[in-house]
C-alpha positions as CSV (number, residue, x, y, z in Angstrom):
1,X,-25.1,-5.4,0.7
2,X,-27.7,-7.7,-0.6
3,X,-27.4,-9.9,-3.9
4,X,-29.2,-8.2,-6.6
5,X,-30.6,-11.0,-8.8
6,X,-32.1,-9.4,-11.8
7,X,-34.6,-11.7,-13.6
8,X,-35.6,-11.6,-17.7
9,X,-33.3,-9.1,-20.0
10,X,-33.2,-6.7,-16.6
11,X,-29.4,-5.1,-15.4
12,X,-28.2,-3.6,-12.5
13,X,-26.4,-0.4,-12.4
14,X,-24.4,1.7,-10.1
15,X,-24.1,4.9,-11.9
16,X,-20.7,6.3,-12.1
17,X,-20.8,10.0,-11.8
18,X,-19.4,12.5,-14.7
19,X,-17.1,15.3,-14.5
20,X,-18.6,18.6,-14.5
21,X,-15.4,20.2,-15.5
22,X,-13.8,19.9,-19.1
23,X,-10.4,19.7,-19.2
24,X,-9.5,22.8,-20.1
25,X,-11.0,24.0,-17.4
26,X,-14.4,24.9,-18.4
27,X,-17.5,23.6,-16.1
28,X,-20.6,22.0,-17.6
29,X,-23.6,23.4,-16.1
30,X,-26.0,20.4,-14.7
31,X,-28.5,21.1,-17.4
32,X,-26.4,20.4,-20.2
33,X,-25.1,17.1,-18.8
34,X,-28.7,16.1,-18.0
35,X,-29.3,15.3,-21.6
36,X,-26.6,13.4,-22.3
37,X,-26.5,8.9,-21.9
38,X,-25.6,8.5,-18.2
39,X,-22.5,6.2,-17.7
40,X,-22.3,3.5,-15.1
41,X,-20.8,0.1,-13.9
42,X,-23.2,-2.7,-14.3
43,X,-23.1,-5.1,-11.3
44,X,-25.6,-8.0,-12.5
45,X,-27.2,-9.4,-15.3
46,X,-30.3,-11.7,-15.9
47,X,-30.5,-14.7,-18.0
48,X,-32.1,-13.1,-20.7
49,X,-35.9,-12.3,-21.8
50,X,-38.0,-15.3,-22.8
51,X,-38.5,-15.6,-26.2
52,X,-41.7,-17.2,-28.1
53,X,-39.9,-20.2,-29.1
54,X,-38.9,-20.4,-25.6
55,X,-35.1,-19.7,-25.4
56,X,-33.8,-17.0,-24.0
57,X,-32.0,-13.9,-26.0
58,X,-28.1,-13.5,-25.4
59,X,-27.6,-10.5,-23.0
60,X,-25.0,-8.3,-24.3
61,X,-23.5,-6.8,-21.1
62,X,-22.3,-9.1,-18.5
63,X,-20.7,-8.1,-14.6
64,X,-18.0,-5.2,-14.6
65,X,-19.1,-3.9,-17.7
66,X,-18.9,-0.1,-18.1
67,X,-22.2,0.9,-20.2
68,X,-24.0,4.4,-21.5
69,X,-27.6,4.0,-21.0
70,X,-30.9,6.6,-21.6
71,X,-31.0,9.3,-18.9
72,X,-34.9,8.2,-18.5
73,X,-34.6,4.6,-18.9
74,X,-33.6,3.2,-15.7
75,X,-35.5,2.6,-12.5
76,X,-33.7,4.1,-9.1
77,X,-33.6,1.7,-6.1
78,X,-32.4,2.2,-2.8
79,X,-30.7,-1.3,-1.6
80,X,-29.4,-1.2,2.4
81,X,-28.8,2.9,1.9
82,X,-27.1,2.7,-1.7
83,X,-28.7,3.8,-5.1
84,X,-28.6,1.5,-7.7
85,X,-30.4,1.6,-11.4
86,X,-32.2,-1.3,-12.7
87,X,-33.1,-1.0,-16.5
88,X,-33.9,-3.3,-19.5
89,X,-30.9,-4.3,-22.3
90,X,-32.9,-2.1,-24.8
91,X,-32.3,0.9,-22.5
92,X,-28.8,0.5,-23.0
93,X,-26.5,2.4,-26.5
94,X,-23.4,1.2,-25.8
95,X,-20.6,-0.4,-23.8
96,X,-17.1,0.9,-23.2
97,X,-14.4,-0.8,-23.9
């Protein structure tokens, strides 16, 4: 596959699919998941968005990095036949750790 090189405060994503059964047993309907932060493995990180003083802001996330992000914040890209998710660090609530 291709290097991804993200550039400003832009991540890649490979979005790592949920359950749709609980477990006890009960399955989630797809409309009830569709709501929900999507989950997913984040495979590269840019340097950071260009601040006015001309720095660059700390990026949060770095590779291998398992991260909930907004369900309509990410862009879908297709890269040599895989799907892979390019957002902004904004679009992102929280890492798992």
């Amino acid at each position: 596959m291709s290097k991804i090189v993200p550039i400003s405060d832009h991540i890649v994503v490979e979005a790592v699919t949920e359950d749709t059964t609980s477990e006890s047993g009960i399955i989630i309907p797809d409309t009830a998941s569709k709501e929900k932060p999507m989950k997913g493995k984040v495979l590269a990180v840019g340097p950071g968005k260009l601040m006015d003083n001309g720095e660059r802001s700390n990026m949060e996330v770095s590779e291998g990095d398992t991260v909930l992000f907004s369900k309509y914040g990410p862009t879908e890209v297709k890269v040599e036949g895989k799907e892979v998710l390019i957002l902004q660090a904004s679009d992102i609530y929280a890492k798992l750790v």
